[in-house]
Every structure is written in structure tokens, then in C-alpha cells.
C-alpha positions as a Markdown table, in Angstrom:
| # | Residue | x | y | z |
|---|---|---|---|---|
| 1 | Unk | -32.9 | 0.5 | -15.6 |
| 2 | Unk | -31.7 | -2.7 | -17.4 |
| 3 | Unk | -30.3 | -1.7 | -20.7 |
| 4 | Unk | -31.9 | -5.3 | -21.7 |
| 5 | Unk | -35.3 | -4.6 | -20.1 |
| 6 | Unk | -35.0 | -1.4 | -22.0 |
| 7 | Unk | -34.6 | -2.5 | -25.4 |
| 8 | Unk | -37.3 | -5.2 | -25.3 |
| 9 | Unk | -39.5 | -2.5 | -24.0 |
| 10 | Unk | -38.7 | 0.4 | -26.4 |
| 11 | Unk | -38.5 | -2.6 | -29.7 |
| 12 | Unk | -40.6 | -5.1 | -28.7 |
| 13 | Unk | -37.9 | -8.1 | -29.1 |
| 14 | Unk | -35.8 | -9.4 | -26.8 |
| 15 | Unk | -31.9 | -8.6 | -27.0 |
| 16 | Unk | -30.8 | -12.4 | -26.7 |
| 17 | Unk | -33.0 | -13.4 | -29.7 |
| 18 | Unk | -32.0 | -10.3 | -31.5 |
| 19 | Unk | -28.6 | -11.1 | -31.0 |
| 20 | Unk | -29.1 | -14.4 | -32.5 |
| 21 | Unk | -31.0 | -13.6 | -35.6 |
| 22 | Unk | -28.3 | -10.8 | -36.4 |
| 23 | Unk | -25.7 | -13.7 | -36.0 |
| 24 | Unk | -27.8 | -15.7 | -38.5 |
| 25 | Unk | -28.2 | -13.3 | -40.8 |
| 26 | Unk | -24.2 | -11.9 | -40.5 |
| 27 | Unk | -23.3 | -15.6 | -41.2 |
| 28 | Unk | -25.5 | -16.5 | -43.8 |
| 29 | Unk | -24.5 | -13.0 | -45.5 |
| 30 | Unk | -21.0 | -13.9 | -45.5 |
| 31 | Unk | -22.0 | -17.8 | -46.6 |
| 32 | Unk | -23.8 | -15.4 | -49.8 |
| 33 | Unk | -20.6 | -13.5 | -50.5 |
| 34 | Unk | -18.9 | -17.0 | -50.9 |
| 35 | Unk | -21.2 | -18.0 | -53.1 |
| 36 | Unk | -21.1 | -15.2 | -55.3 |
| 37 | Unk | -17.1 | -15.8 | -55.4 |
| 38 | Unk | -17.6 | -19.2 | -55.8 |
| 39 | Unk | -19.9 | -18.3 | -59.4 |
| 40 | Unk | -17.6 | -15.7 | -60.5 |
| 41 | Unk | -14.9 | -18.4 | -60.0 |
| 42 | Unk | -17.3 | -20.9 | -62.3 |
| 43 | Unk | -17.9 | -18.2 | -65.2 |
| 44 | Unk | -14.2 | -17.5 | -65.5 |
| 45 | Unk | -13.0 | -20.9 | -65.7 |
| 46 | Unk | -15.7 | -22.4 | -68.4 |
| 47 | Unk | -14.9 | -22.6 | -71.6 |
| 48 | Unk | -15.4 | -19.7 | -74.4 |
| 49 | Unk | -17.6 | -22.2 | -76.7 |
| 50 | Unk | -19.7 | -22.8 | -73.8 |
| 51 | Unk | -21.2 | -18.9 | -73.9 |
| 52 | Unk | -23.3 | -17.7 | -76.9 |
| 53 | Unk | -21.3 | -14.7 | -77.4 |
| 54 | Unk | -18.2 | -13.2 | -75.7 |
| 55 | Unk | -20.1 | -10.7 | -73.8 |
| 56 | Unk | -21.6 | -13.7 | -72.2 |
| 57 | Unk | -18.9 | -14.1 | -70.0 |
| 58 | Unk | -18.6 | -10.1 | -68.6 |
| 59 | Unk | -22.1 | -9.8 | -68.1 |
| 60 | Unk | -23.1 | -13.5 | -66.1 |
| 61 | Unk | -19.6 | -12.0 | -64.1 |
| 62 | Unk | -21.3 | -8.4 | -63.6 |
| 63 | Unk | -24.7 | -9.9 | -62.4 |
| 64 | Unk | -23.1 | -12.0 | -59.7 |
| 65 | Unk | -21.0 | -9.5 | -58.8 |
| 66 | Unk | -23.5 | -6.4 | -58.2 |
| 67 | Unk | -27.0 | -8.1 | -57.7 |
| 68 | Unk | -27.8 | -8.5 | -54.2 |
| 69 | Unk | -28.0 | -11.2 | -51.8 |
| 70 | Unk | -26.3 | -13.7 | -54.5 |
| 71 | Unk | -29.6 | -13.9 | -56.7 |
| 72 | Unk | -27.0 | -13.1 | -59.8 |
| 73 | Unk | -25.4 | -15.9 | -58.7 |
| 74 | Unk | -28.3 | -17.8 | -59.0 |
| 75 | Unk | -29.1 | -16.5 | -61.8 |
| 76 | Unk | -26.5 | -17.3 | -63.2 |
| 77 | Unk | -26.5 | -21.0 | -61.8 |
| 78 | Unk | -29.9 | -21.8 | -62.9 |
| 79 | Unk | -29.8 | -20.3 | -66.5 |
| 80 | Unk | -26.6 | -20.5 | -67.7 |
| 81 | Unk | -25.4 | -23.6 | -65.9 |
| 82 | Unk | -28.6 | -25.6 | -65.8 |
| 83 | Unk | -28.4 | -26.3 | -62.2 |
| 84 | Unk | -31.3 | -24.8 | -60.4 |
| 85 | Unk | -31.3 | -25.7 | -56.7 |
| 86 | Unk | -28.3 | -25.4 | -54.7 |
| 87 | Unk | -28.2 | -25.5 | -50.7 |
| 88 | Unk | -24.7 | -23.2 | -51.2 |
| 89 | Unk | -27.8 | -21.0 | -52.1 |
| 90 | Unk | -31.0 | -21.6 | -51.2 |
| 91 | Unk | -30.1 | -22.1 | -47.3 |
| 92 | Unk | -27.9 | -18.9 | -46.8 |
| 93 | Unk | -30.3 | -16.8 | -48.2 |
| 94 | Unk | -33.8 | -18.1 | -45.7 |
| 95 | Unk | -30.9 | -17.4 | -43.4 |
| 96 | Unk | -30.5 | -13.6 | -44.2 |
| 97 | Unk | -34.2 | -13.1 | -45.3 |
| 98 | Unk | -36.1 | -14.9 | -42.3 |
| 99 | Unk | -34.5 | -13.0 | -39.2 |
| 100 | Unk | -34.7 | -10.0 | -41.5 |
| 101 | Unk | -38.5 | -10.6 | -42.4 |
| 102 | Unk | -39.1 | -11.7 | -38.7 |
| 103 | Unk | -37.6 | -8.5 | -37.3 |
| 104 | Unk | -39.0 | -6.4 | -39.3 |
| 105 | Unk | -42.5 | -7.7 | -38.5 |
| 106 | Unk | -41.5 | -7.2 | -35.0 |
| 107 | Unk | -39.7 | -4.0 | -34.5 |
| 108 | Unk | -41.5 | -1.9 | -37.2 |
| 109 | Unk | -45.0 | -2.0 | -35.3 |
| 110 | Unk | -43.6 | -0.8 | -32.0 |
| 111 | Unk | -41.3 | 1.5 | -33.4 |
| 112 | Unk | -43.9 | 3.1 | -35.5 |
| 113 | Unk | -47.0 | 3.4 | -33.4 |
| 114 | Unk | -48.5 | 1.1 | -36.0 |
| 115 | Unk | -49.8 | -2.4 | -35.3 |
| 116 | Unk | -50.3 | -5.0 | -37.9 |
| 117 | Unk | -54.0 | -6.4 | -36.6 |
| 118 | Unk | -55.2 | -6.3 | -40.0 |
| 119 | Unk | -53.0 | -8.6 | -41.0 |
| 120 | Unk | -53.2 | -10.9 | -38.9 |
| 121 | Unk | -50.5 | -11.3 | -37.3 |
């Protein structure tokens, strides 16, 4: 048996789209790291008068750092720096999310025994 024909069957996606979404997703992932490097970078480089207190600093770092997915980074961005939307952002994370979310609506029904009628979908 196909080890393509095999998968679909047993997951319920095909291998070639799977493929792609997990090359979407690796990407985008690695386009979030960036990001986070790239606020780290930002907080480390603005000026002491510019935070409250000097805790300010450590902690915006620590929530980029450890928060996943770059939403510390965003965090950061949009309340510390006043810049809300930024496509270094907003773009790499539908791109990790989406094939995730798309996936996992996929896969989980056959895998499970489970179908998602109820829903809808």
C-alpha cells in the first residue's frame, strides 16, 4: 500500500497539503522567534527615562522572551511602545495558527472516532 494513500486514509488529510501547512507554520514560527529577538533588541536599547521604573525594562524583556508564539512581544509593542499593528507580527502568527487550527479540525475527528457535525463543519 501507498504510504501516501495510507496516511490520507488513516488522518483524513492529504500528505502534500500537510506538508505544506507544516512548512507554513515551521516558517512563520521561525519569522515569530525573530520577532521576539527583534523586541528584546527594542527594550534593551530604549532609554531608562522612557520606563516607569527600572524593573520595567527586565520584565517587558521576560514577557517577550517566555510568552509564546511572540504575543509578549506584542505585548510589549502595543503597550509599551504604542504601536499596535505590526505585519512582523500579525502575519507570522495566522501563519502558525491557521494550518494549526485547520489541522486540528481535520485530523482530530478521524483520529478520534469523533465527528464535528454539531458544529457544523
Amino acid at each position: 500500500m501507498n504510504p501516501d494513500t495510507m496516511f490520507q486514509e488513516m488522518l483524513g488529510i492529504d500528505l502534500s497539503a500537510m506538508r505544506l501547512m507544516t512548512a507554513i507554520a515551521g516558517i512563520s514560527t521561525l519569522v515569530l522567534y525573530l520577532y521576539r529577538l527583534h523586541a528584546i533588541v527594542h527594550c534593551m536599547r530604549r532609554e531608562p527615562n522612557d520606563f516607569p521604573s527600572p524593573v520595567d525594562r527586565v520584565v517587558w524583556c521576560g514577557l517577550s522572551g517566555f510568552i509564546p508564539l511572540g504575543i509578549g512581544a506584542f505585548l510589549y509593542h502595543a503597550v509599551s511602545s504604542r504601536s499596535m499593528w505590526t505585519l512582523f507580527y500579525v502575519i507570522p502568527f495566522c501563519g502558525v495558527t491557521i494550518p494549526v487550527g485547520y489541522m486540528f479540525m481535520k485530523i482530530w475527528p478521524n483520529t478520534t472516532n469523533f465527528n464535528l457535525n454539531f458544529l457544523g463543519i
